[in-house]
C-alpha positions as CSV (number, residue, x, y, z in Angstrom):
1,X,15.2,-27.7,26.8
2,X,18.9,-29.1,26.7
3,X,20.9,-26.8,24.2
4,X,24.5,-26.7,23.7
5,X,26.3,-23.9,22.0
6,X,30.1,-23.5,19.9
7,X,31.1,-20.2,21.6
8,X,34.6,-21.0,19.8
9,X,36.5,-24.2,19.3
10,X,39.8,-24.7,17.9
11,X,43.9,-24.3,18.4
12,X,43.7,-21.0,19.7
13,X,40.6,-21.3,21.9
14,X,37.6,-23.4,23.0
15,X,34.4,-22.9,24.7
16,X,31.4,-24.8,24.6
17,X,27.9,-23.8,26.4
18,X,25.9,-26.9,27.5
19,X,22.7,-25.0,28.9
20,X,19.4,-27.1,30.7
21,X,16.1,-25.8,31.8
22,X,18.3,-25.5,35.6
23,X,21.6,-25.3,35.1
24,X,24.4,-24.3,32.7
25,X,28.2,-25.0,32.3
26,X,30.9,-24.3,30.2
27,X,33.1,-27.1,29.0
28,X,36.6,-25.1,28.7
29,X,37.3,-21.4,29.1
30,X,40.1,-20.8,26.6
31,X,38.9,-17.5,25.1
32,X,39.2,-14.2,27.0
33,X,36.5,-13.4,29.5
34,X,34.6,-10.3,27.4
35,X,34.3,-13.0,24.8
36,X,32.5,-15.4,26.9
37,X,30.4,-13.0,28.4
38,X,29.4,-11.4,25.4
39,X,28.7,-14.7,23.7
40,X,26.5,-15.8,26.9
41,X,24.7,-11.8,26.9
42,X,23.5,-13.0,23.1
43,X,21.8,-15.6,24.1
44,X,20.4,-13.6,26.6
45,X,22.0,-15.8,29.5
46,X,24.2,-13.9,32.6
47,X,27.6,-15.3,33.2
48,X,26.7,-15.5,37.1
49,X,23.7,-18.2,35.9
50,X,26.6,-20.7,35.2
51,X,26.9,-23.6,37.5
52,X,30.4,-24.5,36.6
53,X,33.5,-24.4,34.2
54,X,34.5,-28.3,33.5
55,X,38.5,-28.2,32.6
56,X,39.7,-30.9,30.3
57,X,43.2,-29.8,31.1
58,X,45.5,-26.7,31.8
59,X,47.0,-25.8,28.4
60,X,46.0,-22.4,27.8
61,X,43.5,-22.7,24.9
62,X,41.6,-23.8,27.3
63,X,41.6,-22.1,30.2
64,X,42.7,-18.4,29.2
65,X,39.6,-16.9,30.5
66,X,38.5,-19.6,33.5
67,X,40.4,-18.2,36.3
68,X,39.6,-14.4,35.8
69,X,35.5,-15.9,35.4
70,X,35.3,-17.8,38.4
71,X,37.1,-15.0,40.2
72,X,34.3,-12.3,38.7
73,X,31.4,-14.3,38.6
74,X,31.6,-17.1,41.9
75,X,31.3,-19.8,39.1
76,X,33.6,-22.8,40.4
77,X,36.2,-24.3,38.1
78,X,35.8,-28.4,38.3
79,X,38.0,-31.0,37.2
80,X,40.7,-33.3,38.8
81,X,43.3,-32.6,41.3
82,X,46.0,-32.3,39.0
83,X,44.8,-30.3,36.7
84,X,43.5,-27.8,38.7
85,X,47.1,-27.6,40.4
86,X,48.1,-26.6,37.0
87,X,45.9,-23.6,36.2
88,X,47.4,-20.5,37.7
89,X,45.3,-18.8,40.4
90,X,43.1,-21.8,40.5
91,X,43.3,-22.3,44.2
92,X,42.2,-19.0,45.3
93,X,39.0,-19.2,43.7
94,X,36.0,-21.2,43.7
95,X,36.8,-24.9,42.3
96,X,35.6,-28.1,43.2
97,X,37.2,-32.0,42.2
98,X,35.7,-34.2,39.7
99,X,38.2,-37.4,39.5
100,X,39.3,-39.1,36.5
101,X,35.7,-42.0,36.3
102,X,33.9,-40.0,38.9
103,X,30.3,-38.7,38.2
104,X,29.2,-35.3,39.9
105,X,25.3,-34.0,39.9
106,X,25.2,-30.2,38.4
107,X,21.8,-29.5,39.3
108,X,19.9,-31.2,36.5
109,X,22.7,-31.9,34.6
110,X,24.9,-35.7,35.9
111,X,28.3,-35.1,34.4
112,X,31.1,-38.4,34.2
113,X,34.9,-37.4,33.3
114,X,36.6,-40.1,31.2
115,X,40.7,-40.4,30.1
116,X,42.0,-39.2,27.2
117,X,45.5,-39.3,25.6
118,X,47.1,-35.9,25.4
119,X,50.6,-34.0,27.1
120,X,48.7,-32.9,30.2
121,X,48.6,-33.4,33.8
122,X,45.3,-35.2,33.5
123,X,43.9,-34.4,30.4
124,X,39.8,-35.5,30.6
125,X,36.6,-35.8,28.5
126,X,33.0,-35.4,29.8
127,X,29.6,-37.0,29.2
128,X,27.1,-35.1,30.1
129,X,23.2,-36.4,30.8
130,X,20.3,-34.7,31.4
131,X,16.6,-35.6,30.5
132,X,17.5,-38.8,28.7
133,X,20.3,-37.3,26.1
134,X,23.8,-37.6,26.0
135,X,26.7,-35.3,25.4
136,X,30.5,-36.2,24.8
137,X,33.0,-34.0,24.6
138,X,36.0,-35.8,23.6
139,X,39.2,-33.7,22.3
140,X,42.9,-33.6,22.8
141,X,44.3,-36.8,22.3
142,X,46.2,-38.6,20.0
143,X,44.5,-41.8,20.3
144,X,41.0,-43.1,20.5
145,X,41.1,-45.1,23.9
146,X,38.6,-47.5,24.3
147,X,37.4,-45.3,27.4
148,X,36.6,-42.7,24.1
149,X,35.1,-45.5,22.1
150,X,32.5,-46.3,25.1
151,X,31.4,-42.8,25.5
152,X,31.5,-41.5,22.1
153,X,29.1,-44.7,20.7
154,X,26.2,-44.1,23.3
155,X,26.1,-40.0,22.7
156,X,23.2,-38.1,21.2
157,X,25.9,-35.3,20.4
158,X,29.8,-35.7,20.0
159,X,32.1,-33.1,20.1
160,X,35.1,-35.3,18.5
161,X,38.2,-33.3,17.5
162,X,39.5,-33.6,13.8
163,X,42.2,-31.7,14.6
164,X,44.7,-31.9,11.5
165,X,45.1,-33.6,7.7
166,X,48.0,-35.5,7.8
167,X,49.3,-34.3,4.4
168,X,49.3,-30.9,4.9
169,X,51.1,-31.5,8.7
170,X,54.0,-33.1,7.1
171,X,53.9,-30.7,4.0
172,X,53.4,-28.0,6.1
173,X,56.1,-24.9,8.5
174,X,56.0,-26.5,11.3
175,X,58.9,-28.1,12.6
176,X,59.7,-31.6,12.8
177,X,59.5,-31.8,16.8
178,X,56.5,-30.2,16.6
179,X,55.2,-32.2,13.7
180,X,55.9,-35.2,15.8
181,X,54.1,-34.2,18.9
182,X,50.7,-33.6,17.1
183,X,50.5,-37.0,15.6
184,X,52.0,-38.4,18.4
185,X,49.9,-40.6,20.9
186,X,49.8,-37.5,23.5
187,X,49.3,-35.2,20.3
188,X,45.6,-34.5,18.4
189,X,43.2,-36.6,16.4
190,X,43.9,-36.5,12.9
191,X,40.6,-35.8,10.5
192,X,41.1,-39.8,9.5
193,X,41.4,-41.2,12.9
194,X,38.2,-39.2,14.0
195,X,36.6,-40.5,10.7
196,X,37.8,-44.1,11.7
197,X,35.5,-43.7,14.9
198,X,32.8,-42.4,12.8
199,X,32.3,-45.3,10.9
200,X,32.5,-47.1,13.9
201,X,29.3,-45.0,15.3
202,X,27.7,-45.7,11.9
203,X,27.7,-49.2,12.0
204,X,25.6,-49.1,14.9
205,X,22.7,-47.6,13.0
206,X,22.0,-44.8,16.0
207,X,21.5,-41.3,14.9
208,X,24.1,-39.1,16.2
209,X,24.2,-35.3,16.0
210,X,28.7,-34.8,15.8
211,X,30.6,-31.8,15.8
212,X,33.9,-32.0,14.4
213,X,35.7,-29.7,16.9
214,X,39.8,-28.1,17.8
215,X,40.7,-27.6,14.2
216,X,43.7,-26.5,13.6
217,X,44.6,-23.4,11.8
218,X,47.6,-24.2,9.9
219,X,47.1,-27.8,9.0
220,X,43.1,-28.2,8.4
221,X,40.5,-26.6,7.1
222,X,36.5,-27.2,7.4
223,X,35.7,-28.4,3.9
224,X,39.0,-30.9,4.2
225,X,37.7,-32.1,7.6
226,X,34.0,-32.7,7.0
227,X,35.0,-34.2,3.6
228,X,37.3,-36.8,5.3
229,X,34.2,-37.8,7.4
230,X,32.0,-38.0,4.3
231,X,33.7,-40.3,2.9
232,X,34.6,-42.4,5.2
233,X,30.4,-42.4,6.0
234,X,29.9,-42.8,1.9
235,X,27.7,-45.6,1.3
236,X,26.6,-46.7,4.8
237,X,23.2,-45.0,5.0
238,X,24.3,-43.5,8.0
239,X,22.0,-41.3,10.3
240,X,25.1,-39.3,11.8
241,X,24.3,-35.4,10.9
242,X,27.5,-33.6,10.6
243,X,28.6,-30.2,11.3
244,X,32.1,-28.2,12.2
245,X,32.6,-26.0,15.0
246,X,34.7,-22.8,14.0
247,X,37.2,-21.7,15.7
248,X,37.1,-18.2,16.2
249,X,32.9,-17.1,16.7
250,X,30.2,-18.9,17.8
251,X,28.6,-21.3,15.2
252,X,26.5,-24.3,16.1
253,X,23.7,-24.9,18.0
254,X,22.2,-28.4,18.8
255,X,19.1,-29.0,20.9
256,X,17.8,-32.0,22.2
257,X,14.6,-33.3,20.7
258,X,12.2,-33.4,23.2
């Protein structure tokens, strides 16, 4: 069975499990390394049964604990060129290049990178396949690219960020540079722009499972974020099923109808 677990997800770490009947990867290893393992030991799954860590870029909240768990457990870190020259340590342990468009077979598991819009080297999303269903992980960027659009519509389960409300940003201690970058183009999704795609996916009548995912602390919350996306869906008979991904425990689980 395809399962894929919130281990944590949010500004100050994320980590999502995405687990089939042969393999198992990590999307992101922004927590520290007894957190991962402790999370996988719960589910009764050993760190050295992961097949890979995918990077969608260096910042640190999401890769804080990659380097230390490829080095301890021989599980390689993937992604492109670039942003593995930007992880520390990552060339003197295992790691393997998955270009920007390129496709990669993880055992049972086909895995596609795809662009995003963020203030990395090479920031990336991932679609993941396997048995028929379709995962996208799309976070950290400011914009929804059309590359986003593409992936996002044809997924069984999106991890889309809702990173911020816009009223508390501006109203909130940041400071204005900062302010800035967030809802910049290279910055995060706001809760409206990631409902905007939503209704998008609605119109289309499919039934999408979507996590709304990398909220922040300061300027979000979960009830403001999945109440943004409700109402944007209000009326349309949609078939999306909803949930948020917290940011500091594991929470959701979603498994793939067989």
């Amino acid at each position: 069975m395809l399962t894929v677990h919130s281990l944590a997800s949010g500004s100050s770490g994320n980590c999502i499990l995405i687990r089939s009947r042969d393999s198992a990867v990590l999307i992101d290893a922004g927590i520290g390394i007894r957190r991962i393992v402790a999370a996988l030991y719960e589910i009764e799954m050993s760190p050295r049964s992961l097949s890979g860590i995918l990077i969608t870029h260096e910042h640190t909240d999401h890769t804080a604990g990659a380097v230390r768990m490829a080095r301890r457990y021989g599980v390689p870190l993937i992604s492109n060129a670039p942003t593995l020259a930007g992880v520390t340590g990552s060339q003197g342990v295992p790691h393997e290049v998955l270009d920007i468009g390129s496709e990669m077979a993880i055992g049972d598991l086909s895995v596609r990178s795809f662009p995003v819009s963020h203030d990395a080297a090479c920031p990336t999303g991932y679609t993941i396949e396997c048995g028929g269903k379709t995962i996208c992980n799309a976070t950290d960027t400011g914009i929804l690219t059309q590359d986003i659009r593409a992936e996002a519509v044809a997924a069984d389960l999106l991890i889309l960020e809702s990173n911020h409300d816009v009223k508390m940003l501006v109203a909130g201690p940041y400071p204005w540079f900062l302010k800035r970058r967030i809802m910049g183009s290279n910055g995060h999704l706001s809760n409206e722009s990631a409902a905007a795609l939503l209704l998008e996916i609605a119109q289309t009548g499919r039934s999408v499972a979507v996590w709304l995912a990398h909220l922040s602390k300061m300027n979000n919350t979960p009830a403001i974020a999945l109440e943004t996306a409700r109402s944007a869906l209000a009326g349309t008979d949609s078939p999306i099923e909803l949930h948020v991904a917290m940011r500091d425990f594991p929470s959701i689980v979603w498994r793939a109808e067989a």
